[in-house]
C-alpha positions in Angstrom: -5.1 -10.1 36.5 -2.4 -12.7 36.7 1.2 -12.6 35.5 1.4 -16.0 33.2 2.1 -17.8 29.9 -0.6 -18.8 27.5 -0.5 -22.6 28.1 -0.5 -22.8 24.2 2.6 -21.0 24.0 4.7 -21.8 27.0 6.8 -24.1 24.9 7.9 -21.5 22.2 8.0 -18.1 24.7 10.5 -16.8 23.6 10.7 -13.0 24.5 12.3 -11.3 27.0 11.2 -8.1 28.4 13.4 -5.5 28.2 11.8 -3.8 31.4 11.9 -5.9 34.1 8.8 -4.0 35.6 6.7 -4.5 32.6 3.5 -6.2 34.2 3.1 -2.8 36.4 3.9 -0.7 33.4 0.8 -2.7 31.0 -1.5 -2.6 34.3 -1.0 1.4 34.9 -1.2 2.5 30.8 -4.3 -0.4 30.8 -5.8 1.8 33.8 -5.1 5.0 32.5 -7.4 4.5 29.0 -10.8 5.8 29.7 -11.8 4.6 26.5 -10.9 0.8 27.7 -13.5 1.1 30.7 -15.8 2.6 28.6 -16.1 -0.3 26.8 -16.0 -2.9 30.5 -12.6 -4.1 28.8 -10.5 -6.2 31.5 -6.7 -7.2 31.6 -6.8 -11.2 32.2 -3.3 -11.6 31.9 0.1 -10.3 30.6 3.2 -12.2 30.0 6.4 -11.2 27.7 5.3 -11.3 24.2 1.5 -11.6 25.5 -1.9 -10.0 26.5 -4.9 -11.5 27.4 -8.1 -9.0 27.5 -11.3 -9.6 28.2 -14.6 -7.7 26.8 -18.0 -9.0 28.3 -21.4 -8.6 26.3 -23.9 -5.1 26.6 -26.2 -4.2 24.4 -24.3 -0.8 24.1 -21.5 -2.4 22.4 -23.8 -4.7 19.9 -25.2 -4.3 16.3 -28.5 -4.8 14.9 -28.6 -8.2 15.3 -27.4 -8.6 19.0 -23.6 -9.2 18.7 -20.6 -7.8 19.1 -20.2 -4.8 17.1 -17.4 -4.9 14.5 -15.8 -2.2 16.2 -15.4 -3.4 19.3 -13.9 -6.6 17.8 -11.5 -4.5 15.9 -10.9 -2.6 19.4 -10.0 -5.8 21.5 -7.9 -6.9 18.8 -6.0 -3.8 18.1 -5.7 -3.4 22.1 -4.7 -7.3 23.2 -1.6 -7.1 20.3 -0.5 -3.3 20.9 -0.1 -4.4 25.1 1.6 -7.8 24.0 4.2 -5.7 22.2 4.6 -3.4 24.8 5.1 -6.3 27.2 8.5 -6.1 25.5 9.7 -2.4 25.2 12.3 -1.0 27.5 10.9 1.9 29.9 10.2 4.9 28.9 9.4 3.7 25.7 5.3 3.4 24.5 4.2 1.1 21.5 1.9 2.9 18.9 -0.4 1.0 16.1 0.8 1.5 12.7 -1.3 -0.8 10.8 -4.3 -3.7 11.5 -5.9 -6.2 9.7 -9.5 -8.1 11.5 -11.3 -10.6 10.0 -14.3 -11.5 11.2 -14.8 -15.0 10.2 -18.1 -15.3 12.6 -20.2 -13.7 14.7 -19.9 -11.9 17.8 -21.7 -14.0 19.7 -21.7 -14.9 23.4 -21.3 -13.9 27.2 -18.1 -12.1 26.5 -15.2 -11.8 23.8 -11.3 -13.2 24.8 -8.7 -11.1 22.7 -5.1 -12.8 22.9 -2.5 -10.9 21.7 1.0 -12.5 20.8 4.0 -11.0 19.4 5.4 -12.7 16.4 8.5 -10.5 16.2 10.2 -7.4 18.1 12.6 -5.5 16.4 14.1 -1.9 17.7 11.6 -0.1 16.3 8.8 -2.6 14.6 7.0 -5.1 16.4 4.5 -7.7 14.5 2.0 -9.6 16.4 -0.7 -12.2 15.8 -4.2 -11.5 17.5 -7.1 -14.5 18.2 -10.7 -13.3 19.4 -12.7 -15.4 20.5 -16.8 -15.7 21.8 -17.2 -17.3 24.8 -20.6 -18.9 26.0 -22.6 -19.0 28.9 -21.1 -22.8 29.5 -17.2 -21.5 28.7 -17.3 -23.0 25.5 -15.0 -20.6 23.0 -15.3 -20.7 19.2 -12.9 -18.4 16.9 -14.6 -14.9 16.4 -11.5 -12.7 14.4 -8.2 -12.9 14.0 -6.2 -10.0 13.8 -2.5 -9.1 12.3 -0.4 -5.9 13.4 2.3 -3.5 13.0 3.2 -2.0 16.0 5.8 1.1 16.6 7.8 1.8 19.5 8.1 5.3 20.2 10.0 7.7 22.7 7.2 8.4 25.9 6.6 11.8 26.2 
């Protein structure tokens, strides 16, 4: 995992985190989901106001036709945005979906899925981000899978 900007969105990064530690804090919680390596999920990379996740092809994670299940689209999504927002949260604070659209606007098809999670706005308490999936091939290539738009909620850690 690196610590970098999306080269898309260098220009316009705006956020700053409000825990200077936050790269350790998104690596740990990332570590500490069973659910995520489950699924062979990876953190690529996490900047403020961003997440980067990979999720690479099995046949235990496809549907009938030999793609991506829907639900592990909707996972990547849901997971790439909620760490972008928590990229920004002050410690001792964690970041907890409210509310997710996906649209799958083709299939799930390739060597392995690229979620990138980017926070649109961070209020005190709401936090809205914008989420791109995307199928990679076996030559790199990357066409748009889903895109993905959230509500995220920063709560007190317990």
């Amino acid at each position: 995992m690196t610590h970098s900007t999306h080269p898309r969105h260098s220009d316009s990064l705006l956020h700053r985190p409000r825990n200077p530690d936050y790269v350790a804090q998104v690596q740990s919680a990332f570590a500490g989901q069973p659910m995520l390596a489950a699924l062979g999920m990876e953190l690529v990379r996490v900047a403020p106001g961003f997440c980067e996740l990979r999720l690479p092809f099995r046949d235990d994670i496809s549907q009938n036709h030999g793609y991506f299940h829907g639900g592990a689209i909707a996972t990547l999504a849901d997971v790439s945005g909620g760490f972008a927002g928590w990229s920004l949260l002050p410690e001792g604070m964690w970041i907890v979906t409210v509310e997710y659209k996906t649209n799958i606007v083709a299939p799930g098809r390739g060597e392995y899925l690229i979620g990138r999670g980017r926070v649109v706005r961070s209020g005190r308490t709401l936090t809205t981000t914008e989420i791109e999936i995307l199928a990679v091939d076996g030559d790199g290539q990357e066409s748009l899978c889903a895109t993905a738009l959230q509500t995220l909620m920063a709560v007190e850690a317990r």
